[in-house]
TORLO-84132 format. One line per field, with one value per residue (C-alpha): x, z, y; residue number from 1; residue in three letters. Coordinates in Angstrom, 1 decimal. Layout:
REM TORLO-84132
xx X_...
zz Z_...
yy Y_...
seq NUM_...
type ALA_...
END
This chain:
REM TORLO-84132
xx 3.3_4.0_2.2_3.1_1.3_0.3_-0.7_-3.1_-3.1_-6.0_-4.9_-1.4_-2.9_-5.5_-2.3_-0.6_-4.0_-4.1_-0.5_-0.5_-3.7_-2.9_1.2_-0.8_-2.9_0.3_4.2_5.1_1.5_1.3_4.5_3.0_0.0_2.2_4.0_0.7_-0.4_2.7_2.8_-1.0_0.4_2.7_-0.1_-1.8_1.3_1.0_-2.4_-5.0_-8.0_-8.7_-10.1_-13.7_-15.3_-17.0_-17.8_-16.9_-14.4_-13.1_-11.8_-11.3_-8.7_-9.0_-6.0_-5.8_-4.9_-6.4_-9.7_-9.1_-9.7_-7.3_-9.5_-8.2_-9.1_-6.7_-5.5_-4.7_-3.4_-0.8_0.0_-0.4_-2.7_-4.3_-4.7_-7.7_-8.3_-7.7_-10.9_-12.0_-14.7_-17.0_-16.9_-20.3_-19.9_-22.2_-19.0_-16.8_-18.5_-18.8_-15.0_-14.1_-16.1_-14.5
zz -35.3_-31.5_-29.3_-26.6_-23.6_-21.2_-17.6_-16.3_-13.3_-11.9_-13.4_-11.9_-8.4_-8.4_-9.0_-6.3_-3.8_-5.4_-4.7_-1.5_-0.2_-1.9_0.0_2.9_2.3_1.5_1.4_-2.2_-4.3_-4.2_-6.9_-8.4_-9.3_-10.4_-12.7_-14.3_-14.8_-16.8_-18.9_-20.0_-20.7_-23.5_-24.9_-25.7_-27.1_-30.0_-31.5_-28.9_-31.0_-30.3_-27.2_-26.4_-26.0_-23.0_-23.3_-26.5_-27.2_-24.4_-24.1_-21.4_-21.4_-17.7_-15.7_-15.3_-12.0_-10.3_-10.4_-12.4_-16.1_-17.7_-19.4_-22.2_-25.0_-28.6_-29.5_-33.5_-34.8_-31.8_-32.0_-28.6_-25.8_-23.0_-19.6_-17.9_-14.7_-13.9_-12.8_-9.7_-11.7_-8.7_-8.9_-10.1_-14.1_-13.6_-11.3_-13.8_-16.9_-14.9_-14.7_-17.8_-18.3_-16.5
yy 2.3_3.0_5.4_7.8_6.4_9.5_9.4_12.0_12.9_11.1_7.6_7.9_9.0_5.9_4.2_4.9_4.4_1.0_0.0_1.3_-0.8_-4.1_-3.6_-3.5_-6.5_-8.3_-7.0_-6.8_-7.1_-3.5_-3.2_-6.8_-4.4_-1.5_-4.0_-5.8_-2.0_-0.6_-4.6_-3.7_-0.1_-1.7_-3.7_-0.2_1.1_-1.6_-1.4_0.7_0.3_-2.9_-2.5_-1.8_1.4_2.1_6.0_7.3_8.2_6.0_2.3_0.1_-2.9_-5.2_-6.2_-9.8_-10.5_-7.4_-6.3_-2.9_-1.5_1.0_3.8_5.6_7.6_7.2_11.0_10.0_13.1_13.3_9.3_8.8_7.1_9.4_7.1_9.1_6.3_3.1_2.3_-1.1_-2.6_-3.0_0.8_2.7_3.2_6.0_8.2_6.8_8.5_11.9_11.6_11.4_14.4_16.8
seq 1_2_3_4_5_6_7_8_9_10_11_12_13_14_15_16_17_18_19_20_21_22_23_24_25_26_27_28_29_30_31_32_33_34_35_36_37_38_39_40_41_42_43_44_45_46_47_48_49_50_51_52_53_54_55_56_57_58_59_60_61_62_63_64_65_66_67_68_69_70_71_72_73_74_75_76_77_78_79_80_81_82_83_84_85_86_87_88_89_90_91_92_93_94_95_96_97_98_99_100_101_102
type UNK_UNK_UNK_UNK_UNK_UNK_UNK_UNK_UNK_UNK_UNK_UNK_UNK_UNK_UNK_UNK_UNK_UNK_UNK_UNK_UNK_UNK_UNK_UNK_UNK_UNK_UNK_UNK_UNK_UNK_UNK_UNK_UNK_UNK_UNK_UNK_UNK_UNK_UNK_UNK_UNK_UNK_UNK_UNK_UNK_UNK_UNK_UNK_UNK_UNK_UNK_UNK_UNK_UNK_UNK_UNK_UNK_UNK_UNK_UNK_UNK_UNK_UNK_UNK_UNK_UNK_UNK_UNK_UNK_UNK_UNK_UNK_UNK_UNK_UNK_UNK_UNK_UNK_UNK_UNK_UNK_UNK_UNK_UNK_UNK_UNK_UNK_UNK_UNK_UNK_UNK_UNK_UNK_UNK_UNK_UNK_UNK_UNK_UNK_UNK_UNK_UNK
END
């Protein structure tokens, strides 16, 4: 069975920072990033449990090319997938877990 895959608002503004500093590294990788992003998005639409939990209740999946998780939480009752961040992995775990606790 499909999810719903919802953005909040902090996942979809990370996003955007993220596309907008790669385009200026190099014209065009910003929407290369945007496009990896929303292709790991349909992976989580499939079968979200398989990823690993980082905080429960939330999972992680990695980019493959970029240097970014996708952090999510599985809402069951409502079939759908809750994007809280997309995360830089260099980026201190412990800011990432007060996050997801607001």
């Amino acid at each position: 069975m499909a999810y719903n895959i919802v953005l909040k608002k902090q996942a979809h503004q990370s996003l955007w920072e993220a596309m907008d500093w790669y385009e200026g590294q190099s014209k065009g990788l910003g929407s290369e990033l945007s496009q990896e992003f929303y292709d790991t998005l349909k992976k989580l639409n499939e079968n979200p449990q398989r990823f690993m939990v980082v905080f429960a209740p939330f999972r992680r999946v990695l980019l493959k090319r970029f240097p970014y998780k996708i952090v999510f939480a599985v809402d069951e009752p409502h079939q759908r997938v809750v994007v809280a961040a997309l995360w830089h992995v260099k980026r201190n775990s412990e800011a990432l877990e007060k996050l997801l606790k607001k």
